[in-house]
N, C-alpha and C positions, 0 to 999 in steps of 0.2 A: 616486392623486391625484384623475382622474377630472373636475380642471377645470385650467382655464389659467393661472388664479391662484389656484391649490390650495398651502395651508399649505407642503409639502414644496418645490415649485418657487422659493418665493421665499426660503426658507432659505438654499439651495444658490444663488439667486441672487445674494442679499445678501455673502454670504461673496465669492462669483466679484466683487463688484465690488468690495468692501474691498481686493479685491487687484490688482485694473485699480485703482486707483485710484493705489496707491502706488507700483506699476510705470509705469503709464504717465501719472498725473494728468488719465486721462481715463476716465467709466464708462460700460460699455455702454449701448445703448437698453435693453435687457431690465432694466437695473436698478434702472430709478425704477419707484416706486411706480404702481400705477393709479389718474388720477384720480378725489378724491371727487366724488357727485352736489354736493356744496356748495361754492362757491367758499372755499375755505381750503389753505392747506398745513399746518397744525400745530394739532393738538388737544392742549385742557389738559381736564380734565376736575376737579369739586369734589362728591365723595361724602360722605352721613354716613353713615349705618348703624348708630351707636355710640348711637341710643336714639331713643326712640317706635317706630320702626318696622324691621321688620328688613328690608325687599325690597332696599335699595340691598347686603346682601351675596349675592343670588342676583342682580339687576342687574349687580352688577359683573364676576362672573363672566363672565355671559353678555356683556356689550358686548368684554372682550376678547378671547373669542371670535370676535366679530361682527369687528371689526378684523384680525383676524391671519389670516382665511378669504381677503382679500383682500391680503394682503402687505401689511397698513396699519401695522405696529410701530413703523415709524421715522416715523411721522404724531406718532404720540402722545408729547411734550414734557413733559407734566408730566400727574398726580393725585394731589390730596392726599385723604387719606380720615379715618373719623372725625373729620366737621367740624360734627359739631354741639357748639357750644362751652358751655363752662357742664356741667349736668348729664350723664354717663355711664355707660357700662355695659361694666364692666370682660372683660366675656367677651363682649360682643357685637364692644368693639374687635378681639379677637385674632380671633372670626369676621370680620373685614371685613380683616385681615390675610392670614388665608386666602386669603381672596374675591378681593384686587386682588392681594397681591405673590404668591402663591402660585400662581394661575391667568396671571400674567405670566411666571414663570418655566416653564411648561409650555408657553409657546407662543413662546419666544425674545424676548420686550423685554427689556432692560436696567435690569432691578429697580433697580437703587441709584442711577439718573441720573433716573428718571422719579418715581417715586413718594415721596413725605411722610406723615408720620400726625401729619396734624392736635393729636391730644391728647398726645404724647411732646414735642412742639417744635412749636408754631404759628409761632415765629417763622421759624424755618425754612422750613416752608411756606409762609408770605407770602411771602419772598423770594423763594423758587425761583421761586414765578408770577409775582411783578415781574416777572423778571430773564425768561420767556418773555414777556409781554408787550409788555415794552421792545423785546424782537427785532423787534418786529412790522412791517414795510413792506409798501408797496403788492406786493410779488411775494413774501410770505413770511406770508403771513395768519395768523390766530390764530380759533379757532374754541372758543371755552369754554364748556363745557356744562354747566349749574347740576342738578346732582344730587341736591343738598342746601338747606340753606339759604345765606344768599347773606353768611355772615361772615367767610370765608376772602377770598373772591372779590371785599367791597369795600375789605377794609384791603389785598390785593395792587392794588386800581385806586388806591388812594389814594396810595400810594407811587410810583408808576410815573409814568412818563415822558408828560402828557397827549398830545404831540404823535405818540404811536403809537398812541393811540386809538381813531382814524377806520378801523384796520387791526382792530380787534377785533372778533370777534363773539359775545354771548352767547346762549346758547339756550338754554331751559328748556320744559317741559310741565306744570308743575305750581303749582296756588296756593299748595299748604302750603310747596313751597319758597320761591317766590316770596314769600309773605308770613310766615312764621315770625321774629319775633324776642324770643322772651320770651329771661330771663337774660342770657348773656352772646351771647348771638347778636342782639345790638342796629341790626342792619344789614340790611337785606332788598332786594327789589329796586325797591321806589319808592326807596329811599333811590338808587340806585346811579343808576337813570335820570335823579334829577332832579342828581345830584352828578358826576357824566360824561358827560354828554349824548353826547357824540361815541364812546363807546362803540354799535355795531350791536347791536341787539336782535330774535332771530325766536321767537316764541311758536309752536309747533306743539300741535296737538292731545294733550290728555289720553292720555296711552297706556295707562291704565288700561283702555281698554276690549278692547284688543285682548291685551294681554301685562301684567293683576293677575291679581287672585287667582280668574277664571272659567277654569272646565275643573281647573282644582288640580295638584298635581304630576305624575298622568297625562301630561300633554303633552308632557311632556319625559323618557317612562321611555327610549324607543327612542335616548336618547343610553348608557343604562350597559351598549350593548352593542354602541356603536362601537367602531371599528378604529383609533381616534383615541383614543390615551389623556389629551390633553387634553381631548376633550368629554366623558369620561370623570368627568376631575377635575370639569370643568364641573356633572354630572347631580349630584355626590355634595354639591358645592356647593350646590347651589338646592336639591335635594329632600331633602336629610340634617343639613346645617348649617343651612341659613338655615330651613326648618320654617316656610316662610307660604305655602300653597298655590300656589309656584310663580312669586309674582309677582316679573317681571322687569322690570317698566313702566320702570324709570328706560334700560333697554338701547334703548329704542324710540327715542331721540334718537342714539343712535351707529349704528342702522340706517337711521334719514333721513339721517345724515351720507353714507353709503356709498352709499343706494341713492335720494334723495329719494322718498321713501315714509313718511309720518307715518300710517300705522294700517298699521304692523306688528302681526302676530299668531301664535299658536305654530305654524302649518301655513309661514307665509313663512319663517319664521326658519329650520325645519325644514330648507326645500327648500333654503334659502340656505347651510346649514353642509352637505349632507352632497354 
């Protein structure tokens, strides 16, 4: 394991409390999660991947990694993925299927309750993130993290319950997400700001600069020969499927989440998974 909130410790913890739980309706200290640097309890997460650009399937990879190093599993409530809507790319989807549900299941989340793909059933996907949104109260926050472009993310605010709002927060690093709406991705995020106001908004730095495509797939060889056969999956992910020198920039908001640190880089990320 080698840390305290080392992947193995909180497997075996989670199970142990699933089971105080139903025995005695009461769960150990040891079994909540460690809090995030961010004030939230439940992260949704809104990926594309599924055309222009391929990083969000080495991204995705990597942030569930970043999650699960920390016993965050049960943090994370929803991701829809190939959400860039309108135009696609039929092999890049099944790479970003990989990417999220395939790198989820090596690391213990509960694939069929967290995850959507956007292009098989969008409606679906909107709902599912209503229906986390709606949960949202002042002790049960909502933290959603704009990955992609922002047209999953405003037809689930539009539906949703405005009075849970003031409980949500969105966060994004990027303009292309933030501003992309050609086709049917007709929603971006001035749209959302100026249509939900009570929606929380935190802009963090570009993470491009720390964790795109500078230094190349190098940086992450010393994972395909961990001991860890999901960082395993992880290396084969970024540097074999997704083939864009590495970049993992969209992961750099699920490492602020965890560690408040917004210029994450491949030497941090390093020290932080192994």
């Amino acid at each position: 394991m080698g840390k305290v909130f080392g992947r193995t410790w909180h497997v075996a913890a989670a199970a142990a409390a699933v089971f105080t739980l139903l025995a005695t309706g009461a769960a150990p200290a040891q079994a909540a999660a460690p809090t995030l640097n961010y004030p939230c309890e439940r992260i949704a997460v809104s990926s594309d991947g599924n055309y222009h650009d391929r990083d969000d399937i080495g991204a995705s990879a990597m942030a569930l990694a970043l999650l699960a190093e920390k016993g965050q599993q049960s943090r994370l409530v929803h991701w829809d993925y190939n959400s860039h809507l309108g135009s696609s790319n039929a092999s890049w989807e099944q790479d970003m299927v990989t990417a999220t549900e395939g790198t989820a299941a090596q690391f213990g989340y509960d694939v069929g309750v967290i995850f959507r793909n956007s292009q098989t059933d969008l409606g679906r996907a909107v709902n599912h993130l209503k229906n986390k949104i709606d949960a949202s109260t002042a002790s049960n926050r909502l933290c959603l993290v704009g990955a992609g472009p922002m047209g999953v993310v405003y037809r689930a605010l539009d539906v949703s319950n405005p009075a849970q709002h003031p409980y949500v927060t969105l966060i994004s690093h990027s303009d292309w997400n933030n501003n992309h709406d050609d086709e049917d991705n007709i929603f971006n995020l001035a749209d959302i700001r100026r249509d939900f106001p009570q929606v929380r908004y935190t802009r963090i730095q570009d993470q491009n600069a720390g964790l795109g495509t500078t230094g190349g797939e190098a940086r992450w060889s010393w994972m395909s020969t961990s001991s860890d056969p999901g960082l395993r999956y992880v290396h084969n992910v970024v540097n074999n499927i997704m083939n864009k020198s590495g970049d993992v920039s969209d992961a750099g908001m699920i490492y602020y989440l965890i560690t408040g640190d917004d210029a994450g880089n491949a030497t941090k990320l390093r020290n932080f998974l192994q």
